[in-house]
C-alpha distance (Angstrom), angle and dihedral (degrees) to the residues before:
residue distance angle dihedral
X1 . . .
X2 3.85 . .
X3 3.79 126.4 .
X4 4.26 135.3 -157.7
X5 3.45 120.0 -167.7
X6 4.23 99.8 -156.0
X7 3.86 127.9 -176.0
X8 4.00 137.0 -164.7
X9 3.87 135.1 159.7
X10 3.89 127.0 -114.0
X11 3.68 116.1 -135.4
X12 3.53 109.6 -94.2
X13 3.66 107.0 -89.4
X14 3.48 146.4 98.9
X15 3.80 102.8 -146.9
X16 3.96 82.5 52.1
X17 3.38 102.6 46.8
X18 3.99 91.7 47.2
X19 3.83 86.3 55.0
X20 3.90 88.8 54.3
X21 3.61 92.6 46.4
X22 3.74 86.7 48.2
X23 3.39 89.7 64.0
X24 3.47 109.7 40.1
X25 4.27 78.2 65.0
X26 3.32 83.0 66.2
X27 3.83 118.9 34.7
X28 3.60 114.4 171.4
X29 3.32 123.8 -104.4
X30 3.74 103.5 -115.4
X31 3.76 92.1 45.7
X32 4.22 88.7 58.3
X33 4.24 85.3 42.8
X34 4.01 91.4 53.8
X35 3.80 95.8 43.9
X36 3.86 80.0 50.2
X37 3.63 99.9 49.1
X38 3.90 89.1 43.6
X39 3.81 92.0 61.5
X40 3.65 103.7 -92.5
X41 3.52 109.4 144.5
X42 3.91 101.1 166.4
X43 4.11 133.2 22.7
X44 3.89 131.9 169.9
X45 3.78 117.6 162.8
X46 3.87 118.4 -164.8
X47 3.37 136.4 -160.8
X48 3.88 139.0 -146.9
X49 3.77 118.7 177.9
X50 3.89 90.2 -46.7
X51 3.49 103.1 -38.8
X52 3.91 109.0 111.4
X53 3.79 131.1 -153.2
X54 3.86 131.4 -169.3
X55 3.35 123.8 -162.6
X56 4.10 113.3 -168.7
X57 4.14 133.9 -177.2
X58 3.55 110.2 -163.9
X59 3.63 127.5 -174.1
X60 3.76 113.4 -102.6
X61 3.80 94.8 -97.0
X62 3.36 96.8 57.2
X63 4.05 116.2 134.5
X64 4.13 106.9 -140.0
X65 3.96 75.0 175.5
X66 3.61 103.3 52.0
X67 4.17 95.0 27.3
X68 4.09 100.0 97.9
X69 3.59 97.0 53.1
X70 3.65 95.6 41.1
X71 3.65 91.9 50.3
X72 4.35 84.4 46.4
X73 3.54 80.0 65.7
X74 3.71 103.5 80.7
X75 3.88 112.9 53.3
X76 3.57 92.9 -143.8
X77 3.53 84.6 66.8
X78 3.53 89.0 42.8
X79 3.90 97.6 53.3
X80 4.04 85.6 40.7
X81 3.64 92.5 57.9
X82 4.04 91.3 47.7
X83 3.81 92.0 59.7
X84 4.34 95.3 39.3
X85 4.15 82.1 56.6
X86 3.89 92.4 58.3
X87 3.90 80.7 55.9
X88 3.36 95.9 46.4
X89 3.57 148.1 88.4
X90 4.10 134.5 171.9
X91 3.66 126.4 -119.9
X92 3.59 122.9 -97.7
X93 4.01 80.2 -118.8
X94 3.82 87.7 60.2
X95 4.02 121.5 104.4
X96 3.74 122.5 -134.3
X97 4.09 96.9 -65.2
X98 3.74 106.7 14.9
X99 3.23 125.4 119.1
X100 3.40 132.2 171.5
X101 3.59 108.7 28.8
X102 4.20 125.8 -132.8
X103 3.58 97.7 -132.0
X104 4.09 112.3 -146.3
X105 3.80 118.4 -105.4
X106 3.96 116.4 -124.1
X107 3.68 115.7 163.5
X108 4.14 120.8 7.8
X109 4.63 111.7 -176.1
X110 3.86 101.3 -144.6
């Protein structure tokens, strides 16, 4: 099992970031299958003001590589990824195309 802990801002208001939580209630069914098929075994996203976090297990064959286009593959995911974007916004960390960011690991309890 591998893990990512992955971060990203939400534009910078409420109505907004209501509408994004609004959907993450209800994810679409081929966007939960792909993540699936693609090795995701686990995902919980939190929030704080508009600062998101993801936290993702993977099984151990999972391709952090080869994931994006993969995931490109389905247009569900496709169209899903279209509307998250208007939500959206990258960190001032980011460089010029990023967007969510892989956030470094630095102490893990076992």
């Amino acid at each position: 099992m591998n893990f990512f802990g992955r971060t990203l801002n939400l534009k910078d208001d409420p109505k907004l970031i209501e509408a994004y939580k609004e959907y993450h209630r209800n994810v679409w069914p081929e966007v939960e299958g792909q993540l699936a098929k693609l090795g995701v075994a686990k995902m919980r996203i939190f929030l704080l003001g508009r600062r998101l976090f993801m936290y993702i297990e993977t099984t151990d064959d999972f391709d952090s590589c080869g994931f994006a286009a993969k995931w490109m593959q389905e247009p569900k995911c496709v169209a899903w990824e279209e509307i998250m974007q208007k939500f959206q916004e990258p960190l001032p960390e980011a460089k010029p195309g990023e967007w969510w960011l892989t956030m470094e690991t630095i102490y893990q309890l076992h």
